[in-house]
C-alpha positions as CSV (number, residue, x, y, z in Angstrom):
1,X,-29.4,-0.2,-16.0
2,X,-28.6,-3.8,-16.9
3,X,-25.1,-3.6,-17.0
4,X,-25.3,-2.8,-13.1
5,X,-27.2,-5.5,-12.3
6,X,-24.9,-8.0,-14.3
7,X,-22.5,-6.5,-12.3
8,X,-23.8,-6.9,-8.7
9,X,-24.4,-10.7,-9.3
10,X,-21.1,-11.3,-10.7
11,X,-19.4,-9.3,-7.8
12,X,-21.7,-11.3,-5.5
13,X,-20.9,-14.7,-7.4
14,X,-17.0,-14.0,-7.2
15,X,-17.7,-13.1,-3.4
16,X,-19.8,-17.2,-2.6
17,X,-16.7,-18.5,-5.0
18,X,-13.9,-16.5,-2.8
19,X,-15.6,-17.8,0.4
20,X,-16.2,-21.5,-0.8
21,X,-12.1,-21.5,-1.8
22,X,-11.6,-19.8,1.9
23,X,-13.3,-22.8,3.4
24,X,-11.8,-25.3,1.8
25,X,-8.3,-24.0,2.1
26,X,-5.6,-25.1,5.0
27,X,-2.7,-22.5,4.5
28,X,-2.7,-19.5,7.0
29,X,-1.5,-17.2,4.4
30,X,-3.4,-18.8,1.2
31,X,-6.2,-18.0,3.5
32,X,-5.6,-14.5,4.0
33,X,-4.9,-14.0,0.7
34,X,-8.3,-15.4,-0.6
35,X,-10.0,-13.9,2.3
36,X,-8.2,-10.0,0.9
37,X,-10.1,-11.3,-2.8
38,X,-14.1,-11.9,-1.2
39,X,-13.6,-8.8,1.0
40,X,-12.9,-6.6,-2.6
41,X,-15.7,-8.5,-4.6
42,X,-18.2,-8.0,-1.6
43,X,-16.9,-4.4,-1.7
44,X,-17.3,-4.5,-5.5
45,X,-20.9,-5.5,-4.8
46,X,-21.5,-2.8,-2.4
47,X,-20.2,-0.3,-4.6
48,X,-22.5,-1.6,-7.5
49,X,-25.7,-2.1,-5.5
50,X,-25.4,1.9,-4.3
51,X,-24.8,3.2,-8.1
52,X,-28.2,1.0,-8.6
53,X,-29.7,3.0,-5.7
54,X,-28.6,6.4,-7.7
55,X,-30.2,5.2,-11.0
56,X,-33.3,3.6,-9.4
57,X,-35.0,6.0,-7.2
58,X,-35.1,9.8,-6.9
59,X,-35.7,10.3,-3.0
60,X,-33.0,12.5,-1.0
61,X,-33.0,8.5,1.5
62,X,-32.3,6.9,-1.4
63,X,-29.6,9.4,-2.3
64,X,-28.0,9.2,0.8
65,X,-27.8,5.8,1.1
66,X,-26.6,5.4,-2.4
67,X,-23.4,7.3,-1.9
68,X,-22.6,5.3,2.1
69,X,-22.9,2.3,0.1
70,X,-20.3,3.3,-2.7
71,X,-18.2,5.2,0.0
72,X,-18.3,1.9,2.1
73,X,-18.5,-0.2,-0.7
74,X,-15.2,1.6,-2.3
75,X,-13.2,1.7,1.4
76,X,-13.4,-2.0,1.1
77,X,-12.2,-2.7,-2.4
78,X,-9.4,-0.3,-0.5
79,X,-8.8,-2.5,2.0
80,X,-8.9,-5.7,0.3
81,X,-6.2,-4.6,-2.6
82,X,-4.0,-3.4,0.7
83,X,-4.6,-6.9,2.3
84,X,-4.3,-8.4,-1.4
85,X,-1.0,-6.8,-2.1
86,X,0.5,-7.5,1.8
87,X,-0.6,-11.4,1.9
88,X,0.7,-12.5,-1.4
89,X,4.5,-12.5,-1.1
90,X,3.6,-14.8,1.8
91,X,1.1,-17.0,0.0
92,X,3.9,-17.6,-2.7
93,X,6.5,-18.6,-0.2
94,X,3.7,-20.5,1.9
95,X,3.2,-22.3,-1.8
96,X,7.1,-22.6,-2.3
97,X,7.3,-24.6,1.2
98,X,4.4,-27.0,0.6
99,X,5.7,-27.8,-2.9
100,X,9.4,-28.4,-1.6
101,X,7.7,-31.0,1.4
């Protein structure tokens, strides 16, 4: 399936870009926020890279680790919107601060 594989390198890219702005970033809460936005892509690519599993091979392993990947993969796209929606008032009003100093 193509359209997987487009989407586990665009997830993955998305994850290095996240990561790069995390690094490069001096604001507690911006960083928190950004670092909510790599955990979902990696999850995203988690996800993606066990529905490839399902498609590629037919063995019961590769079964089984198919679905821990999307059940991991999809707990953290979970936990990264939780962390995504908590973190951003307080980016904004980080952002608010810096712009009024």
């Amino acid at each position: 399936m193509p359209i997987l594989v487009i989407l586990i390198v665009l997830s993955f890219s998305f994850y290095i870009f996240y990561k790069v702005k995390f690094f490069r970033s001096k604001q507690p809460a911006e960083r928190q926020w950004i670092s909510a936005k790599s955990r979902t892509a990696l999850g995203a690519f988690v996800a993606f890279f066990g529905l490839n599993q399902l498609f590629l091979y037919d063995t019961t392993a590769s079964l089984i680790i198919g679905i821990l990947f999307i059940l991991v993969g999809g707990l953290s796209i979970w936990g990264g919107i939780k962390a995504y929606k908590f973190h951003i008032p307080h980016a904004v009003k980080e952002a608010e601060e810096a712009r009024k100093n």
